[in-house]
C-alpha positions as CSV (number, residue, x, y, z in Angstrom):
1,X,8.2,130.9,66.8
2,X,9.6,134.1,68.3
3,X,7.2,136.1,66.2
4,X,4.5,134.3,68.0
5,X,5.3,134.3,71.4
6,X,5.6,137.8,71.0
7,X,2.5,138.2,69.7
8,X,1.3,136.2,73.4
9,X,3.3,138.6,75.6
10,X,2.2,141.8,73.8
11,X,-1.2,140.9,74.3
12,X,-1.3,139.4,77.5
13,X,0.2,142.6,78.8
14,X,-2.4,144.3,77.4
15,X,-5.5,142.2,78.8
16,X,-3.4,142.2,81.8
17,X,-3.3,145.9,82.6
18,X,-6.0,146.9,81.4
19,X,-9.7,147.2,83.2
20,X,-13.3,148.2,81.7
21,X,-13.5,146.2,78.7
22,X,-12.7,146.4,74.9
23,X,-12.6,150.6,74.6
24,X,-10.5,151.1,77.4
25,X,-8.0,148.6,75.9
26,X,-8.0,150.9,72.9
27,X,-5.6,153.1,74.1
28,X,-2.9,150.1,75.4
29,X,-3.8,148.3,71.6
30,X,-2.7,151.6,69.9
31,X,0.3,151.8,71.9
32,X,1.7,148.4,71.8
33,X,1.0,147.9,68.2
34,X,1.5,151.0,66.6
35,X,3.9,153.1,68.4
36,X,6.1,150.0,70.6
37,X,6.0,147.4,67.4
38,X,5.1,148.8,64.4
39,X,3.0,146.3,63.6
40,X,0.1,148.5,62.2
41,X,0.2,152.0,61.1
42,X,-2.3,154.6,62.8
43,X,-4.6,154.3,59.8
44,X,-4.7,150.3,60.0
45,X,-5.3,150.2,63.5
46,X,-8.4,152.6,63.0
47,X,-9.3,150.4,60.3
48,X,-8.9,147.2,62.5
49,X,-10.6,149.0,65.2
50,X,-14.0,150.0,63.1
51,X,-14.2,146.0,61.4
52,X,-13.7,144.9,64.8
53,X,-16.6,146.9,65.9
54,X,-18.7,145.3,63.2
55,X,-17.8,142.1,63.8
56,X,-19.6,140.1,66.9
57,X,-17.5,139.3,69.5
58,X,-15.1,142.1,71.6
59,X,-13.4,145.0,69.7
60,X,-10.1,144.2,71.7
61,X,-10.1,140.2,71.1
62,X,-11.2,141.1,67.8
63,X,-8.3,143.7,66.8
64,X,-5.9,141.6,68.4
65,X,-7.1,138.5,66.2
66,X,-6.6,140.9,62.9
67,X,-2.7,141.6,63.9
68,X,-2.2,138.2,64.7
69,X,-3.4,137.0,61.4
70,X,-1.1,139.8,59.5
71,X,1.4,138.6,61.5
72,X,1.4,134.9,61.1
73,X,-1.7,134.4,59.8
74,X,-3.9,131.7,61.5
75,X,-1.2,130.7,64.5
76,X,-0.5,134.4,65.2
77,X,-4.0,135.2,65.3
78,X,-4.9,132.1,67.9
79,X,-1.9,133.4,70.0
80,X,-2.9,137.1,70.2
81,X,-6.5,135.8,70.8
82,X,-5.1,133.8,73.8
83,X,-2.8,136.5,74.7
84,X,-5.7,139.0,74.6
85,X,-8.2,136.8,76.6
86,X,-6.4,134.6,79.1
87,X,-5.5,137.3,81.6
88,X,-9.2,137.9,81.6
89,X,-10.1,134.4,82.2
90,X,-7.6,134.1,84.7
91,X,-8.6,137.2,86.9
92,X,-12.7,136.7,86.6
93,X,-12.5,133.0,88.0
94,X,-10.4,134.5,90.7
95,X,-12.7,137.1,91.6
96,X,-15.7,134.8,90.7
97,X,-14.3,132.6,93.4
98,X,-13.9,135.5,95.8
99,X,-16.5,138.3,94.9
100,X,-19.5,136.9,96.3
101,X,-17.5,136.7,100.4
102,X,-16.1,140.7,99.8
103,X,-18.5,142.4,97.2
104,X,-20.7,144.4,99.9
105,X,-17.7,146.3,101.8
106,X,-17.7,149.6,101.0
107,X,-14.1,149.3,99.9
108,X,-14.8,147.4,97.4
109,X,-17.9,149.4,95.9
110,X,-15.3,151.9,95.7
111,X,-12.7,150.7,93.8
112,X,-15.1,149.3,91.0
113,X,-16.6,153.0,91.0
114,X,-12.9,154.8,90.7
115,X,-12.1,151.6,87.9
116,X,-14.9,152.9,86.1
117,X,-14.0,156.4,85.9
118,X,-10.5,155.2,84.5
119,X,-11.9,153.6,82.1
120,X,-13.8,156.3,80.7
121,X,-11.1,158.3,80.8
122,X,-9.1,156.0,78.5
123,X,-11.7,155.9,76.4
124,X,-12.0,159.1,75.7
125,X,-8.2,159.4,75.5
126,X,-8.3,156.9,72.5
127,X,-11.0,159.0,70.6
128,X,-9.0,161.9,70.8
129,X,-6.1,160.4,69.7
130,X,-8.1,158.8,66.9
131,X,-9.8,162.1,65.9
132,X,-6.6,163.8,65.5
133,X,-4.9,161.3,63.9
134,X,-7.7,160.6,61.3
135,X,-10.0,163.4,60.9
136,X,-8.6,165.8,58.7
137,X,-11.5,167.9,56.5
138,X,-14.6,169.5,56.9
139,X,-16.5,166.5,55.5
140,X,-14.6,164.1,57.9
141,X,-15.6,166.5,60.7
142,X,-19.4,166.2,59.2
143,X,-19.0,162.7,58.7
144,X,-18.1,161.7,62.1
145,X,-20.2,164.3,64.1
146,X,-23.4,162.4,61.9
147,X,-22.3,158.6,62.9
148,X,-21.5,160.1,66.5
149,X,-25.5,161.1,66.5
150,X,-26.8,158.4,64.3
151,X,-25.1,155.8,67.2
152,X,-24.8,157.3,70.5
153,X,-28.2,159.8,70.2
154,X,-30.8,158.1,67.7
155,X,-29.8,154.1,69.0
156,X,-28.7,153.3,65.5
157,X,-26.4,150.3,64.9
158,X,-23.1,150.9,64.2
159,X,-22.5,148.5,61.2
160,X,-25.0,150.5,59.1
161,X,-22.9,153.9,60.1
162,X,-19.4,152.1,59.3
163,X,-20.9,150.3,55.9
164,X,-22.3,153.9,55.0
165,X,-19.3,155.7,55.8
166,X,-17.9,153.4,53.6
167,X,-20.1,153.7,50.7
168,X,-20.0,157.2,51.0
169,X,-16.0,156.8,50.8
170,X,-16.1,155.0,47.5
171,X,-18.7,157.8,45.8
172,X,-16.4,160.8,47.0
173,X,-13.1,159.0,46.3
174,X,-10.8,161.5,44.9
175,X,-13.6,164.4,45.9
176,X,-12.7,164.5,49.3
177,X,-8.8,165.1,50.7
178,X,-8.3,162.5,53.4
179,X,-4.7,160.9,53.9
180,X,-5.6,157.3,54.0
């Protein structure tokens, strides 16, 4: 029962604190569960991180659902869902309820801008982080310079770059150094 509420806390925290949707919380997910818990290493939360990009739904509710279920299986992955989405729910009915009497000051229109900007920021400080932590060879460096193109420049969907990165995985196994 411990285990579980933990699982809550950590990622009500996380949904709590953090704005600009699933990528920003990338950074905070890394954080909490690698580095403050120990409940993934870096190579499991990139893996949790590319599935949960596959998968529908949000990449954050979605990795947060994968360490629940390590955790404690099907009750740990309802609790880090609800941990991971109630904030959310909480703060958009507030500002649902509110938005529509204060969203034409200028104040306002500024803070969303400057929350934007932050959460590019900690976007981009995940990827780096990621990079460096995973990227290790000259046909990693290929690899993910190709799916950066194949998704952000040509359109392409991402679950055909992560099932081909996959594929091309298992045909170089052993070919290619990469610490797993």
């Amino acid at each position: 029962m411990k285990e579980l509420f933990s699982l809550l806390i950590s990622f009500f925290k996380i949904g709590l604190f953090t704005f600009g949707g699933g990528y920003s919380m990338l950074p905070m997910l890394q954080k909490e569960i690698v580095e403050k818990r120990g409940w993934a290493t870096e190579g499991e939360i990139l893996d949790y991180f590319a599935v949960s990009q596959c998968a529908p739904g949000a990449i954050a509710v979605n990795t947060a659902i994968f360490v629940g279920y390590r955790k404690k299986k099907i009750p740990g992955a309802l609790m880090s869902a609800l941990g991971i989405v109630l904030p959310s729910l909480i703060i958009i009915t507030i500002i649902a309820a509110l938005l529509g009497n204060f969203a034409h000051l200028p104040a306002v229109k500024s803070a969303f801008a400057g929350i934007r900007i932050a959460a590019c920021a900690l976007i981009i400080s995940s990827l780096i982080k990621l990079i460096k932590a995973n990227v290790r060879s000259a046909v990693q460096i290929v690899l993910a310079v190709l799916s950066f193109i194949i998704v952000a420049v040509l359109g392409q969907n991402p679950i055909f770059v992560v099932l081909g990165a996959a594929l091309f995985g298992l045909f170089t196994a052993g070919r290619v150094k990469a610490d797993a």
